[in-house]
C-alpha positions as CSV (number, residue, x, y, z in Angstrom):
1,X,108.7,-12.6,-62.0
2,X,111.4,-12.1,-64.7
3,X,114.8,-13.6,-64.0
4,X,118.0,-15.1,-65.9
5,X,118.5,-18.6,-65.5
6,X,121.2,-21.3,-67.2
7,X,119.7,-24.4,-68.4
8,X,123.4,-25.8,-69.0
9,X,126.2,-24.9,-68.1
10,X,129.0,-23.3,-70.0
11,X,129.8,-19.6,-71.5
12,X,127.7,-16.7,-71.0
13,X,125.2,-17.3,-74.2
14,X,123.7,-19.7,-71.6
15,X,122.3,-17.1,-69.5
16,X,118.7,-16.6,-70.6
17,X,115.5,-14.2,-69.5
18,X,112.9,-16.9,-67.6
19,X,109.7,-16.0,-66.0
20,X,109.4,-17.8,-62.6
21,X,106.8,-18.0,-59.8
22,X,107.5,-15.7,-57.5
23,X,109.3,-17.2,-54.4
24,X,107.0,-17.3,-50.4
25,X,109.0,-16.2,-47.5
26,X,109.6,-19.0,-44.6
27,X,109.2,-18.4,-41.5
28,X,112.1,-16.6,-40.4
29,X,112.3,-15.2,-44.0
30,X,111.8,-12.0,-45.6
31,X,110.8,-11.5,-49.5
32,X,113.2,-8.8,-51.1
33,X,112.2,-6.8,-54.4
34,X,115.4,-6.8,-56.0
35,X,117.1,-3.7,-57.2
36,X,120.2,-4.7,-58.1
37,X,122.3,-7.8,-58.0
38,X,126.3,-7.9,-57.5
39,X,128.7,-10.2,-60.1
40,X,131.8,-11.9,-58.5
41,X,133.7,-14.2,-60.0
42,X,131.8,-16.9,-58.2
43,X,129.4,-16.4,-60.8
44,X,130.7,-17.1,-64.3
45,X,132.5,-20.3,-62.4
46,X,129.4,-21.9,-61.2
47,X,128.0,-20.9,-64.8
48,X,130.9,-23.0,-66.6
49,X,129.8,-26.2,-64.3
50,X,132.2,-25.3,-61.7
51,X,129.6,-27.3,-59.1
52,X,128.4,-29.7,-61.7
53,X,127.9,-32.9,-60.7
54,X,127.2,-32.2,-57.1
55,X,123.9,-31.7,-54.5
56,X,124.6,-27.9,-54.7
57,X,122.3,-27.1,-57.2
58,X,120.3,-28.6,-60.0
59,X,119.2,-26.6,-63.2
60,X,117.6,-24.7,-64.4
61,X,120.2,-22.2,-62.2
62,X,119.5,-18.4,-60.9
63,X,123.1,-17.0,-60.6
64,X,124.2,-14.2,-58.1
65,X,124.8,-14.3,-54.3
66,X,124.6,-10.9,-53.2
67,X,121.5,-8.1,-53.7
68,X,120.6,-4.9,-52.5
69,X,116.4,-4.0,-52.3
70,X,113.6,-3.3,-50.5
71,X,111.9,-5.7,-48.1
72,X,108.4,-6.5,-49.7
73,X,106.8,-9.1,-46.9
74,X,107.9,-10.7,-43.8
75,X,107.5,-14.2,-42.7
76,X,106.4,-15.5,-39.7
77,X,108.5,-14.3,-36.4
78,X,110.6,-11.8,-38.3
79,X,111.7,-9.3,-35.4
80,X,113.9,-6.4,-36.1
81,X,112.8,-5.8,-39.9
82,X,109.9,-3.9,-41.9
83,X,108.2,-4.2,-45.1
84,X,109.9,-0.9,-46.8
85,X,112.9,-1.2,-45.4
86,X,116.3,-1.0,-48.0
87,X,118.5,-4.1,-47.1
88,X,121.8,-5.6,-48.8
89,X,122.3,-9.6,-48.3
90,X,124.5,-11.8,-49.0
91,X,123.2,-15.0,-49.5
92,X,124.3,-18.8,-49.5
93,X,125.6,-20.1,-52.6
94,X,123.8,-23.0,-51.7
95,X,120.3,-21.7,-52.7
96,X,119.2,-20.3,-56.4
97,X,120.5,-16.6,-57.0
98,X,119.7,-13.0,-57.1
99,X,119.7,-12.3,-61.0
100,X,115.9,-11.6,-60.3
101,X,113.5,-9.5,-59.2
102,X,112.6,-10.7,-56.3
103,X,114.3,-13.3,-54.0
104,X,114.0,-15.0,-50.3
105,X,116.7,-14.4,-47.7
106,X,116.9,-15.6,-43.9
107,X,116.0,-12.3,-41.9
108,X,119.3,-13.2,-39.5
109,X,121.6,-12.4,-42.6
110,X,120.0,-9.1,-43.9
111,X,121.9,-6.0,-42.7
112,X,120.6,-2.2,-43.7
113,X,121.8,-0.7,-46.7
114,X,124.0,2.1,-45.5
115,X,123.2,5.6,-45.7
116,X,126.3,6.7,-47.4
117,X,125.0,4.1,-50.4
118,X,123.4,3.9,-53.4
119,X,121.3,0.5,-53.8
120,X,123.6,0.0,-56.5
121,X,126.8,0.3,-54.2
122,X,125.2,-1.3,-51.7
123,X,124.8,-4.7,-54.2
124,X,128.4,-4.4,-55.1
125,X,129.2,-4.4,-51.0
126,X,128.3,-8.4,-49.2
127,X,130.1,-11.1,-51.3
128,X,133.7,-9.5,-51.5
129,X,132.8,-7.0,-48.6
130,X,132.3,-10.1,-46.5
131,X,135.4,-12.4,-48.2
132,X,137.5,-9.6,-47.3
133,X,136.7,-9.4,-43.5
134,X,136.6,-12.9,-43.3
135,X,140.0,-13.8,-45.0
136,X,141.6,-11.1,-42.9
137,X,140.3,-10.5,-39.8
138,X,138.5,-14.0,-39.0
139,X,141.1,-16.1,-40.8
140,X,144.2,-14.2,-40.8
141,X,143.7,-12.4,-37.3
142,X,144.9,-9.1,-38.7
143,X,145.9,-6.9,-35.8
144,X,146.7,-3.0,-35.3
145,X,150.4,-2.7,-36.0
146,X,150.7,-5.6,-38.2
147,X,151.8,-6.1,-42.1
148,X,149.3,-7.2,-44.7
149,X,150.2,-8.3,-48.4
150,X,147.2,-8.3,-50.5
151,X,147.4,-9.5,-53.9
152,X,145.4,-8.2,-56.4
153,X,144.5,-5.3,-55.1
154,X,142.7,-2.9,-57.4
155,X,139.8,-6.3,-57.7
156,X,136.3,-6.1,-55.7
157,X,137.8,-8.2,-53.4
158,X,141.3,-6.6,-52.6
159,X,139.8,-3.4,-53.0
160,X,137.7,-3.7,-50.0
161,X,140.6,-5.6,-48.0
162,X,142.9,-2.9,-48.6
163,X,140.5,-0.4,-46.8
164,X,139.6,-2.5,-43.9
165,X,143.4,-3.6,-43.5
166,X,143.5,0.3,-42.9
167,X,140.9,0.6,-40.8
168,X,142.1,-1.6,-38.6
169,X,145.4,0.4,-38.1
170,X,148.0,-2.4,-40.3
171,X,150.5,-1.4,-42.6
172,X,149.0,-2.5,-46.6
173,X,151.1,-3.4,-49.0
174,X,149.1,-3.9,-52.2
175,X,150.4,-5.6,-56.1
176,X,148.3,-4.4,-58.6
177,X,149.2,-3.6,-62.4
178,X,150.9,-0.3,-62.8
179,X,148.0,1.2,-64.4
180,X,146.2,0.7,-60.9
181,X,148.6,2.1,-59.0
182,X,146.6,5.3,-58.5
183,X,143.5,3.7,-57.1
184,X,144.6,1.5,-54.9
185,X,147.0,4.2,-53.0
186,X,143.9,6.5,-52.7
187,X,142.2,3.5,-51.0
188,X,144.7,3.7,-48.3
189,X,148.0,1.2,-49.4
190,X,151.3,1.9,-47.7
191,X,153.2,1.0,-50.5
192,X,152.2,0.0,-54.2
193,X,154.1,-2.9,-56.3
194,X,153.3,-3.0,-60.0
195,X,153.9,-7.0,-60.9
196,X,154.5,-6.1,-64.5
197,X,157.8,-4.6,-63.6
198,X,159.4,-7.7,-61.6
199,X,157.6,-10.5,-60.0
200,X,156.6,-9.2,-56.6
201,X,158.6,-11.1,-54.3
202,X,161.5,-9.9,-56.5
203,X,160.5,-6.4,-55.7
204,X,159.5,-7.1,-51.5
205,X,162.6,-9.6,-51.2
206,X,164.6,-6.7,-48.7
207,X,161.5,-5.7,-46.7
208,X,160.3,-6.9,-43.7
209,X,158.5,-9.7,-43.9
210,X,154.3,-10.4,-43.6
211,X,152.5,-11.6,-40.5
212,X,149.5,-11.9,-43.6
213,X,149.5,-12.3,-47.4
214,X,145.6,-12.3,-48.5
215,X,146.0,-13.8,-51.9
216,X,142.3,-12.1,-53.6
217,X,143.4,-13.6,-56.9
218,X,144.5,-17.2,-58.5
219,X,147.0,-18.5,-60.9
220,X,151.2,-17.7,-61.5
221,X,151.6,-19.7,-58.3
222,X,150.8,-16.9,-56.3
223,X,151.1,-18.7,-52.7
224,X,154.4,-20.9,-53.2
225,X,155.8,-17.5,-54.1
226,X,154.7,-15.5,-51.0
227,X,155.7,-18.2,-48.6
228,X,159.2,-16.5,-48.1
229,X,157.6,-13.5,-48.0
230,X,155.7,-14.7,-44.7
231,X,156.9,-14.2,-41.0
232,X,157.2,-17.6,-39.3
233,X,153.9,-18.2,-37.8
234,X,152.2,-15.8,-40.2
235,X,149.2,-16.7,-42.4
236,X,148.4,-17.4,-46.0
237,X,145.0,-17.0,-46.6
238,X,143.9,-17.6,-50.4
239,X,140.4,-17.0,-51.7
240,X,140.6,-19.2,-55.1
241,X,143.9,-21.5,-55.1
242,X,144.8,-24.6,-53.1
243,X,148.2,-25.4,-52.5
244,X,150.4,-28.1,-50.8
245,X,150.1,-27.4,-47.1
246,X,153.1,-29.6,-46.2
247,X,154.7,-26.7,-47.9
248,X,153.5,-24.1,-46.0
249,X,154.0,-25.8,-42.5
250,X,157.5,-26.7,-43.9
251,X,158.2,-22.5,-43.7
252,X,156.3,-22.1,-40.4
253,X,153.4,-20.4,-42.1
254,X,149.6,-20.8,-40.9
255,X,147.9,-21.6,-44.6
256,X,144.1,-21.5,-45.5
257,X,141.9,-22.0,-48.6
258,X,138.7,-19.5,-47.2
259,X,135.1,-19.9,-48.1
260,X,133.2,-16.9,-47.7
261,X,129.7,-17.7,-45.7
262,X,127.0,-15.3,-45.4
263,X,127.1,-13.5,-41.7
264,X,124.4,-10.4,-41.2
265,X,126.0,-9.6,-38.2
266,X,129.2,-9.1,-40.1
267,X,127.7,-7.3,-43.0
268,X,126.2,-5.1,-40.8
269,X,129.8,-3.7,-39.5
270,X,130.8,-3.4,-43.2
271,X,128.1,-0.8,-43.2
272,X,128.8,1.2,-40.5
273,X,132.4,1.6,-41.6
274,X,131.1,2.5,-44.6
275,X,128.6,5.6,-43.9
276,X,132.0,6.1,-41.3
277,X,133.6,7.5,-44.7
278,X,136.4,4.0,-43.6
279,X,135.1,2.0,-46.9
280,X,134.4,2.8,-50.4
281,X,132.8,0.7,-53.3
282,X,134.6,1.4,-56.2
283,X,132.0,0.7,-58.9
284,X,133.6,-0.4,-62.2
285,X,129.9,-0.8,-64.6
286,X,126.5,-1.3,-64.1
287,X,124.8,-3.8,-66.6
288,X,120.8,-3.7,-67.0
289,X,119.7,-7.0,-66.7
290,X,118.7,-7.4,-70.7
291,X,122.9,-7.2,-71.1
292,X,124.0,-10.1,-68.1
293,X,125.8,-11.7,-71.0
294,X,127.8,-8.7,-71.8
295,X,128.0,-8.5,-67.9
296,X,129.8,-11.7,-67.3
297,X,132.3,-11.6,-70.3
298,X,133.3,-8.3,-68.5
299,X,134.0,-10.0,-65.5
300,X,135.6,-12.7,-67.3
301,X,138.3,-10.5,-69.0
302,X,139.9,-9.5,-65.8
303,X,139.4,-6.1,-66.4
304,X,137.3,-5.4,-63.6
305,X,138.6,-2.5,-61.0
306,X,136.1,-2.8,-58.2
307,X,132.6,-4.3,-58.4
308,X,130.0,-4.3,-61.4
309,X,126.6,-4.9,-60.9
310,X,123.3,-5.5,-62.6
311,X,120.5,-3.3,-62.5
312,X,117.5,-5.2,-61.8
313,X,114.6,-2.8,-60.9
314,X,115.4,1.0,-61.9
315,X,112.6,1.9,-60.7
316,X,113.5,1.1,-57.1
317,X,116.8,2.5,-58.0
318,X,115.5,5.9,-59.1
C-alpha cells in the first residue's frame, strides 16, 4: 500500500511516498481503506522529534491520528460493524498513522461517519472534535448556564469547542484575530475579542469572570494571563502549554494540561450533533496526498481556520 513515512525527524522535506505491506486486523480490529486523513498540529510536532527519544515510536514513522473510510475486513469477534460501512476514527498516537491507504483501528473506537458529512469532513472531525469535548465537558465540567473563554477560536480545535460550548446551553466568549471575527460569531460565540487590538484580558478585565478558559492554542503566556480572568474554583484547561500549578491554586483556579485519548463512544455523540445541524467542520484545504509537504507547512504557518485534510483515496471520495 502507498503511504508517507519520515525516516528522520525534522521539517516537512522529510515526509516521503513508501510502499508498505498492508496491515492484518486483530482480533477486535477492523481494516479501514482510507479516504482521507485529518492534520492537526500533533502532526508536524511529532514530525520535528517532538517524541524522539522515547518508546512511543520508532522510524520509519506514518503520521496522522485521525481518518475517515470504508471498513474493508473485520477481525475476529467484531460485533456491531460491516465490511462496507463508512466510519471516522480517531486513533492512538501511540500506534503508526493514517497518512495511508489503509490502516488498523480497534472496532470499540470506530464511530459512523455522519450523514450530514462528507468523508472529507468527517476526517477533519475526531482529533480536535474529540480534544474539544474532552477539554470542556470531561475536564472542565462545562455546564448549561455557565461562561466559557476559548482561546483561539477560529483553529480546528476552538472551532469545534465553540459550537459544543453552545450546544450545551453556556455563554462563549471566543479571541480570535479580527479578521476571524466573522466566522467564529456564525459558529455560535456570544461575544468576539480581536487580540490584535489589546491583549484580551485588557479587553474582558470589567466582565464577569469564567467558570472555564479552554486555552486551544500555546505561547504569549496565555494561562498566567487568564488566571484573573477565572472564577475561584473555575478551571483552566490548556491543550499545548504547561504552566506553574502553584500558580493556579494560588488564585483558586482548578488547572489541567489535557491529552486527548481516543473514545468511540464519544466520537459517536460528536456525530449525532453533527447530522443535528449543532456542529460544523469548517474545512480550511484539502491536500492530495502527492502535496503532504505543502500540507504541513500550511499547518505550520498558523493560518489554518478550521481543519485541512489530505485526500487519500478519491476514488472512495467520489
Amino acid at each position: 500500500m502507498q503511504a508517507i513515512v519520515i525516516n528522520q525527524y525534522g521539517n516537512a522535506t522529510n515526509l516521503q511516498p513508501a510502499v508498505l505491506d498492508k496491515p492484518t486486523p486483530a482480533a477486535g480490529q477492523v481494516l479501514i481503506r482510507v479516504a482521507a486523513a485529518g492534520l492537526n498540529p500533533v502532526d508536524f510536532h511529532v514530525r520535528n522529534g517532538m517524541l524522539a527519544g522515547t518508546d512511543t515510536h520508532q522510524l520509519p514513522l506514518v503520521l496522522g491520528w485521525d481518518a475517515s473510510g470504508v471498513i474493508e475486513t473485520l477481525g475476529s469477534g467484531v460485533q456491531n460493524w460491516q465490511v462496507g460501512d463508512a466510519v471516522m476514527v480517531h486513533t492512538p498516537i501511540s500506534l503508526q498513522g493514517t497518512y495511508s491507504e489503509y490502516i488498523v483501528a480497534d472496532a470499540s473506537l470506530l464511530a459512523a461517519k455522519p450523514a450530514s458529512l462528507t468523508l472529507l469532513q468527517a476526517a477533519a472531525l475526531p482529533l480536535a472534535g474529540l480534544t474539544a469535548w474532552q477539554g470542556m465537558m470531561v475536564d472542565g465540567q462545562l455546564q448549561a448556564g455557565q461562561r466559557v473563554l476559548i482561546h483561539n477560536a477560529s483553529g480546528g480545535v476552538g472551532s469545534f469547542a465553540v459550537q459544543l460550548a453552545k450546544a450545551v446551553g453556556a455563554h462563549v466568549t471566543a479571541t480570535a484575530s479580527g479578521r476571524k471575527s466573522d466566522l467564529v460569531l456564525a459558529l455560535g460565540a456570544d461575544r468576539f475579542v480581536d487580540y490584535t487590538q489589546a491583549p484580551f484580558e485588557q479587553q474582558l478585565a470589567a466582565e464577569e469572570a469564567f467558570d472555564l478558559v479552554f486555552a486551544a492554542t500555546g505561547g504569549n503566556d496565555v494561562l498566567p494571563r487568564s488566571l484573573a480572568l477565572i472564577k475561584r474554583g473555575g478551571h483552566l484547561i490548556s491543550t499545548f502549554d504547561e504552566m506553574d500549578e502553584a500558580q493556579a491554586q494560588a488564585a483558586g483556579v482548578h488547572y489541567q494540561r489535557m491529552w486527548v485519548h481516543p473514545d468511540g463512544a464519544q466520537l459517536q455523540e460528536l456525530g449525532r450533533l453533527a447530522d443535528e445541524g449543532k456542529l460544523k467542520v469548517v474545512l480550511d484545504s484539502v491536500f492530495p496526498l502527492a502535496e503532504v509537504q505543502a500540507a504541513h507547512r500550511h499547518l505550520e504557518s498558523q493560518k489554518v481556520v478550521g481543519k485541512s485534510v489530505l485526500n487519500i483515496d478519491p476514488a472512495i471520495i467520489a
